[in-house]
C-alpha positions as CSV (number, residue, x, y, z in Angstrom):
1,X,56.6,31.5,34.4
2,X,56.1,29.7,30.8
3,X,56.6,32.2,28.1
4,X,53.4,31.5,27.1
5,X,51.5,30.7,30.6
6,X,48.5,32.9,31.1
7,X,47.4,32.3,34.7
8,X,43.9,33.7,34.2
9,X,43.1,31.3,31.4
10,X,44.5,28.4,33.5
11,X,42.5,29.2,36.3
12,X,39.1,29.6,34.2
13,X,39.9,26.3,32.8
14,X,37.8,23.4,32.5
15,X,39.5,19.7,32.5
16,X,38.0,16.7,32.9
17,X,39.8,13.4,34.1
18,X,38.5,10.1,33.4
19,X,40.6,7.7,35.6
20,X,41.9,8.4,39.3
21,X,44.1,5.4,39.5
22,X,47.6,5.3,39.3
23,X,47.9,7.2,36.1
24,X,45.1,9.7,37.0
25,X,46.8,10.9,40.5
26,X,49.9,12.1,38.4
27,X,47.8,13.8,36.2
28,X,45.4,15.3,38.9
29,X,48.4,16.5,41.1
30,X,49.8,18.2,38.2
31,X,47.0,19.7,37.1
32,X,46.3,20.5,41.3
33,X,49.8,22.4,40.7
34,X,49.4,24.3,37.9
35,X,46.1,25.9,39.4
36,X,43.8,24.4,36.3
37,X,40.7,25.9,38.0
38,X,37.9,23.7,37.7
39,X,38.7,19.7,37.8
40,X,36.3,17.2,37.4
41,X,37.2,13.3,38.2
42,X,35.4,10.4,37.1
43,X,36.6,7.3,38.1
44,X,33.4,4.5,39.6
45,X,36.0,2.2,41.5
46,X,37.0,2.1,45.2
47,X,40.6,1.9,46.8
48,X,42.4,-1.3,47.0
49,X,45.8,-1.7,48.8
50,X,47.5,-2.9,45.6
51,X,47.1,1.1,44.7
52,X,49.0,2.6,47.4
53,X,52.5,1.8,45.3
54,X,51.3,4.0,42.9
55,X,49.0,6.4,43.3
56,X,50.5,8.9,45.1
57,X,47.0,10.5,46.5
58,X,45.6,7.7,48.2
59,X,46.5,6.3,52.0
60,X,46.4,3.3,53.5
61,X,43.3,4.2,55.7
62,X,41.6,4.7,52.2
63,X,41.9,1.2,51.2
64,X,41.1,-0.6,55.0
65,X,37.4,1.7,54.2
66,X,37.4,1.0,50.7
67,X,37.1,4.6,50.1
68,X,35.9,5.9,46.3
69,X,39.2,6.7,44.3
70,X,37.7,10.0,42.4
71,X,36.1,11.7,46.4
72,X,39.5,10.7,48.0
73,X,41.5,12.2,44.9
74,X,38.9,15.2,44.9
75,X,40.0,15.7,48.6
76,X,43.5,15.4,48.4
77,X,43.8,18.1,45.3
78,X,42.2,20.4,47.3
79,X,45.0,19.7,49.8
80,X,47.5,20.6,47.5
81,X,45.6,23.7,46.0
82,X,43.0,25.1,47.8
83,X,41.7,27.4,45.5
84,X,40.4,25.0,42.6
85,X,37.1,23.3,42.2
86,X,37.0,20.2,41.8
87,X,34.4,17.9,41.3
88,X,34.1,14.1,42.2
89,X,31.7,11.9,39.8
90,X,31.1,8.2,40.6
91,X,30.0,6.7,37.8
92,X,30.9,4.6,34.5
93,X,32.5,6.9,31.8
94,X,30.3,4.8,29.6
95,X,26.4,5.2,31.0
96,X,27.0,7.6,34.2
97,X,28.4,10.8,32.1
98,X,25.8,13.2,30.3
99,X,27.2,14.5,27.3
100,X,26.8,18.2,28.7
101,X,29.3,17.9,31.4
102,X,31.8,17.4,28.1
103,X,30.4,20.3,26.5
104,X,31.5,22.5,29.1
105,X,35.1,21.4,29.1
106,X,38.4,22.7,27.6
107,X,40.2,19.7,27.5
108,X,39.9,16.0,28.3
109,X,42.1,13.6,29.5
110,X,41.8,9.8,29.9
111,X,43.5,7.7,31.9
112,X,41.8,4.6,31.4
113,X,42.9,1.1,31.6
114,X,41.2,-0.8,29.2
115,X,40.0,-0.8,25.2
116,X,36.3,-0.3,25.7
117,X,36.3,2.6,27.6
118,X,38.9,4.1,25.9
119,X,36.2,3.9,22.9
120,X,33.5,5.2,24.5
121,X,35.3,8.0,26.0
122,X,36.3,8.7,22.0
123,X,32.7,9.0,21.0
124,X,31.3,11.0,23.7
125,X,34.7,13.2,22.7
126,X,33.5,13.3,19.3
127,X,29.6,14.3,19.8
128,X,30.9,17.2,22.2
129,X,33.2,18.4,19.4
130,X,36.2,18.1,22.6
131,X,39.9,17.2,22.2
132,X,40.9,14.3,24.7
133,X,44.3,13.0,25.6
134,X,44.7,9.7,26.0
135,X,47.4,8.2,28.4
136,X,48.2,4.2,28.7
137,X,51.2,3.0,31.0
138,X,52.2,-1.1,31.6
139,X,55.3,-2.2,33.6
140,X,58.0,0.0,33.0
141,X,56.9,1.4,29.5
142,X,54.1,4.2,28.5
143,X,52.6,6.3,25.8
144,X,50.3,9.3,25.4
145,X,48.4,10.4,22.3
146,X,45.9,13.5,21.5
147,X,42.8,13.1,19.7
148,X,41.3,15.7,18.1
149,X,38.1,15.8,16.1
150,X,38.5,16.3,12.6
151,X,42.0,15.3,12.7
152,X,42.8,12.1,14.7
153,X,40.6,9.3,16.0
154,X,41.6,7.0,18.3
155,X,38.7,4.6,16.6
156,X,40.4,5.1,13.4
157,X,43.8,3.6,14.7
158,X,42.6,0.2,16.2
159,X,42.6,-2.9,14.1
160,X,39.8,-5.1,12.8
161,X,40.4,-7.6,15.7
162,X,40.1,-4.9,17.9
163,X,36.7,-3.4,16.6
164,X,35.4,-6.6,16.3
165,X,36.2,-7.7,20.1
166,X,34.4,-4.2,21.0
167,X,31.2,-5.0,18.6
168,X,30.8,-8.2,20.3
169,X,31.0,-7.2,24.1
170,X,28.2,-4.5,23.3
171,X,26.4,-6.3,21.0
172,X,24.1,-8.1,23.6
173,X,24.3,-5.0,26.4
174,X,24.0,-5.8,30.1
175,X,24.0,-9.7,29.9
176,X,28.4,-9.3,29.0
177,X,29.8,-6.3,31.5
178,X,30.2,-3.3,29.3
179,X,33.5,-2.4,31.1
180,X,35.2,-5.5,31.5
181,X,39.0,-4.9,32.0
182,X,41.2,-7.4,30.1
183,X,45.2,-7.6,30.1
184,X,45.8,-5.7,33.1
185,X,50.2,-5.2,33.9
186,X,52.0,-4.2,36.3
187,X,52.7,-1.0,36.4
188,X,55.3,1.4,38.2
189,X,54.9,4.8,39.6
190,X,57.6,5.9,37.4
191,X,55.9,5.3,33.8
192,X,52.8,7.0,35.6
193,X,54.6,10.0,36.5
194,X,56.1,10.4,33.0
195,X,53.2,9.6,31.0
196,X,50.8,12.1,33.5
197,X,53.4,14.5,32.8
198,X,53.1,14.9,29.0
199,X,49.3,14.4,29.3
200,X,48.4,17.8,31.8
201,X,51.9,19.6,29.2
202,X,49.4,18.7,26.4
203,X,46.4,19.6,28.3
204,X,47.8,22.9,29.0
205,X,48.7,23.7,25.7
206,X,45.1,22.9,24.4
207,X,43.7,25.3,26.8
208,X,46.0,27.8,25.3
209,X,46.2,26.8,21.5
210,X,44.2,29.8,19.9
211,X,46.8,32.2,21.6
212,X,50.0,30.6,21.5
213,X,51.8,28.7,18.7
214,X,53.0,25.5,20.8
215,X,52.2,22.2,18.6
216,X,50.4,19.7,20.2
217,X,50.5,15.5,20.0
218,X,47.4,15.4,17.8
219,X,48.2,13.0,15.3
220,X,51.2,12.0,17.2
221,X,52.2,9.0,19.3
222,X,54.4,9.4,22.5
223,X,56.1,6.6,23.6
224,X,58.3,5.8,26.5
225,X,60.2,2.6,26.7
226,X,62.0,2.5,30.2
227,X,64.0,-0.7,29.5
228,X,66.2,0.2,26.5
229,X,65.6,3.3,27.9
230,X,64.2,5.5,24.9
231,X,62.1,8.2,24.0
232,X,60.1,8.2,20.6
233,X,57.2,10.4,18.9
234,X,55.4,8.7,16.0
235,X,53.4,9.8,13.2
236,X,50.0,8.5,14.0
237,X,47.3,10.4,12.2
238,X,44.3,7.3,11.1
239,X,41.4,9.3,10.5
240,X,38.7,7.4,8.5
241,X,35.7,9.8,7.2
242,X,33.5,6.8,7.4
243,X,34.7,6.0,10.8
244,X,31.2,5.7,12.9
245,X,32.6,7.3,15.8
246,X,32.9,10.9,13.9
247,X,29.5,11.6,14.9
248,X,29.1,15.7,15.6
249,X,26.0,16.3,17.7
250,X,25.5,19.9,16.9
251,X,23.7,22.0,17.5
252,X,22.8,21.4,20.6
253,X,19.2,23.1,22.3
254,X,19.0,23.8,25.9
255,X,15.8,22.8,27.8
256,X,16.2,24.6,31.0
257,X,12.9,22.8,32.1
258,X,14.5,18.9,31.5
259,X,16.3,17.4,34.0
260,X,17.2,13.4,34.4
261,X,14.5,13.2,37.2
262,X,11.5,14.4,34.8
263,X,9.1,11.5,33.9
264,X,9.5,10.2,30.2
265,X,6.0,11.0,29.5
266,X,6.3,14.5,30.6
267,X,9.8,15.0,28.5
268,X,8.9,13.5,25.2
269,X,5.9,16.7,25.9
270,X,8.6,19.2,26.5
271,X,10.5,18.1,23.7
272,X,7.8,17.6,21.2
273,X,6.7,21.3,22.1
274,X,10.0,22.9,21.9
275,X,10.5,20.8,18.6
276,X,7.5,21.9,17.6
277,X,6.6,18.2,16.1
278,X,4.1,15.7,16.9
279,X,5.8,12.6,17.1
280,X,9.3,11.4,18.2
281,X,12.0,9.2,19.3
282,X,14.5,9.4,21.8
283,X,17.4,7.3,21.0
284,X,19.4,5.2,24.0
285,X,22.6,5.4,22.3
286,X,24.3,4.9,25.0
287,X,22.6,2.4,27.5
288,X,19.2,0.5,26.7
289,X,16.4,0.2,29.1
290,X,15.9,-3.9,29.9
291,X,12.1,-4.3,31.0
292,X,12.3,-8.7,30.8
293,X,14.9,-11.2,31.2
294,X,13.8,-14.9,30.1
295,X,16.0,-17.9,30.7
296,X,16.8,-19.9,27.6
297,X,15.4,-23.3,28.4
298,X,13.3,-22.5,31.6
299,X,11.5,-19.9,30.2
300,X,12.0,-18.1,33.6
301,X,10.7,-14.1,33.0
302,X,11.8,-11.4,35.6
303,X,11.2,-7.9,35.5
304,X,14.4,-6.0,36.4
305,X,12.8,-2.3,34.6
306,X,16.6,-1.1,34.8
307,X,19.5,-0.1,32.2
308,X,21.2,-2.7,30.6
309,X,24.5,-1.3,32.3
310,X,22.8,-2.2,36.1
311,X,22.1,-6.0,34.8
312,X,25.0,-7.8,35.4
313,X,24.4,-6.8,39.3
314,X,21.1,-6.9,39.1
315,X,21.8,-10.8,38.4
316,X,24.9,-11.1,40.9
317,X,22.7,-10.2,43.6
318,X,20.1,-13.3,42.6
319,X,21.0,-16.1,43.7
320,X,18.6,-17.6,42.0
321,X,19.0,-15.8,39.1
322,X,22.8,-15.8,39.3
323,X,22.7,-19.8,39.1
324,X,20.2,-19.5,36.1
325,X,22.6,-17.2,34.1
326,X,25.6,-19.6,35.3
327,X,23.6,-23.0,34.0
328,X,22.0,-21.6,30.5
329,X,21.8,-17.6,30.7
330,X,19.0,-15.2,29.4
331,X,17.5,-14.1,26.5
332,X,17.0,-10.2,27.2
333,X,14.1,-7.6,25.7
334,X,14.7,-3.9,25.8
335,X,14.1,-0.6,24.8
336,X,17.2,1.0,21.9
337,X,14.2,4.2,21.3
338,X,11.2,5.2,23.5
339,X,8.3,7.7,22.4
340,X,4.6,7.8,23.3
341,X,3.9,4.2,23.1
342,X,6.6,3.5,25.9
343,X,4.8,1.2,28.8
344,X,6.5,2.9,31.3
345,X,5.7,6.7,30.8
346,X,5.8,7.1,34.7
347,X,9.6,6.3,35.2
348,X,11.9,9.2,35.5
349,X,14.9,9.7,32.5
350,X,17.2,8.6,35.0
351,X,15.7,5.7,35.7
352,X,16.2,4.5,32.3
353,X,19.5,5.3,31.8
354,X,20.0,8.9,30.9
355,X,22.4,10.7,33.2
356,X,22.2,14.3,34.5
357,X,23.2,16.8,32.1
358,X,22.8,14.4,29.2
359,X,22.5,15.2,25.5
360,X,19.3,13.3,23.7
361,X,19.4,12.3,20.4
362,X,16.0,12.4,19.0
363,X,14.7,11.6,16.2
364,X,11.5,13.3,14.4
365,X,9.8,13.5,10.8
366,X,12.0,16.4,10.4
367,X,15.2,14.7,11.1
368,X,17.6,14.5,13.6
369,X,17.7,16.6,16.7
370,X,20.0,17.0,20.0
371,X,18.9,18.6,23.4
372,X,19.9,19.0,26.2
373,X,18.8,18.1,30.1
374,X,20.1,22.3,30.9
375,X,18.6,21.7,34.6
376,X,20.7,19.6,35.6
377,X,23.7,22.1,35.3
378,X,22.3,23.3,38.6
379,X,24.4,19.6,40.2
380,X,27.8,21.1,39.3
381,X,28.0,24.2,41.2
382,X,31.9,24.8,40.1
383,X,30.8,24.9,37.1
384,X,27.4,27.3,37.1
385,X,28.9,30.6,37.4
386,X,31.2,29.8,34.1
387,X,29.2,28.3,31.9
């Protein structure tokens, strides 16, 4: 036993884990181990035989089926500890997370492999008002970080050239793929196992910070160098108060009667009565709803009526369309806010491109207000009797 290990609080715990390759199986056996009591994995990719070196949950027979990395990781934790929930999620961090399932979490932890997810994750972190740990590993070197909001920002530490390349990929949503992966490494189980290590130590010392004195990363840099081979931690505290990502979406009301599968007509009346307002706005902060693509010089118009984040398929899967995008792409119309005047009142939240259990922003004459889809709590059984 830890001197300061409470098995009760790690077994009421709440962790979520973005990230169930090779990184995320250290840190999802570890947690398995230390009996963290309610898991939930996020991770929208499939098993690919290059994994199997690595990722010490997945089997052979997983890649030949192409299985989905965060159900086969869900599976196998159970193996090692039957007596957590766990939760398997196949979606985008960036559009297929509602901002309620981070709400109800104790501690996050990313193990991500490229820059703008790693941003995203930051923001929804941020609006949620959660601590997330971030985790990076490349050939036979790694390094692990905690944010904390009010203190450290991942954000806050990039450089220009990084925000910049970030602006531009999202500036013209679902024509360029939101969650392209760039400068991928080799990697070695090794570096995974090390950097997973300090991630689910600082995990568990978040979970217990308010009783116990143990000092966490936050505003700290761990880095492991396996060549020389060295061990550093670095003073790494940016935290810009005109960062944009410090946005704080509180307080947050409840809607038991909204779920992602009620009609936008039939929310924007729930919200406007609960508001008590006339009018409003819900803002798609996080994924736009695309109702027209045109071709630049054809003047070709299709209808997709889908998130921007479902475009870049929607197109693959054209051929026709495909070949347009290819020769002189597409000039794209969409929805950033929807109220009354929408033209499509009939389609469902989800449809558009809120998730289950998502946090609206929406805007009023009285200002700014956040709510919550509170039905949709109902998905995440694991999670309904602690909430």
């Amino acid at each position: 036993m830890l001197s300061w290990f409470e098995a009760q609080k790690v077994n009421d715990a709440k962790v979520l884990v973005v990230g169930a390759g090779a990184l995320g199986n250290e840190v999802l056996k570890n947690l398995a181990l230390f009996g963290v009591g309610h898991i939930v994995i996020v991770d929208f990719d499939t098993i690919e035989h290059s994994n199997l070196t690595r990722s010490v949950l997945f089997r052979a027979d997983d890649a030949d089926k192409k299985l989905p990395k965060a159900v086969v990781a869900a599976q196998r934790i159970k193996e090692i500890n039957p007596a957590i929930h766990v939760i398997p999620i196949t979606e985008q961090v960036e559009t297929g997370l509602g901002l309620g399932l981070f709400r109800r979490m104790d501690v996050v932890i990313g193990c991500l492999d490229n820059l703008p997810s790693r941003i995203f994750l930051n923001r929804l972190c941020f609006r949620a008002g959660k601590t997330w740990i971030d985790g990076a590993i490349g050939d036979l070197e790694g390094q692990a970080s905690v944010y904390q909001p009010g203190k450290s920002c991942y954000e806050c530490n990039l450089t220009e050239e990084e925000k910049s390349d970030f602006d531009k990929r999202i500036s013209c949503a679902g024509i360029v793929k939101m969650n392209e992966n760039a400068g991928r490494v080799a990697t070695t189980p090794v570096s995974a196992s090390i950097v997973a290590a300090v991630q689910v130590q600082e995990a568990l010392k978040i979970i217990h910070q308010k009783e116990s004195p143990v000092q966490t990363l936050a505003g700290k840099l761990f880095v492991y160098e396996g060549m020389v081979p060295a061990v550093g931690i670095y003073e790494f505290n940016a935290f810009d108060n005109h960062c944009l990502a410090h946005e704080y979406w509180t307080p947050v009301i409840e809607i038991p009667e909204l779920s992602a599968e009620t009609p936008v007509a039939q929310a924007i009346e729930i919200i406007k009565k609960i508001l008590a307002v006339e009018s409003l706005e819900i803002n798609l902060r996080n994924d736009r709803f695309v109702d027209r693509l045109v071709s630049r010089s054809g003047n070709k118009i299709c209808s997709p009526m889908l998130p921007a984040s479902k475009i870049p398929a929607f197109i693959r899967s054209n051929e026709e369309l495909h070949f347009i995008q290819v020769a002189e792409g597409f000039y794209q119309h969409d929805f950033e806010n929807i109220n009354e005047t929408f033209p499509s009142p009939h389609l469902t939240l989800r449809q558009i491109g809120i998730p289950p259990l998502d946090v609206l922003q929406v805007s009023t004459p009285q200002g700014l207000f956040y709510v919550e889809l509170s039905q949709d709590i109902n998905q995440y059984e694991a999670l309904t009797s602690i909430c």
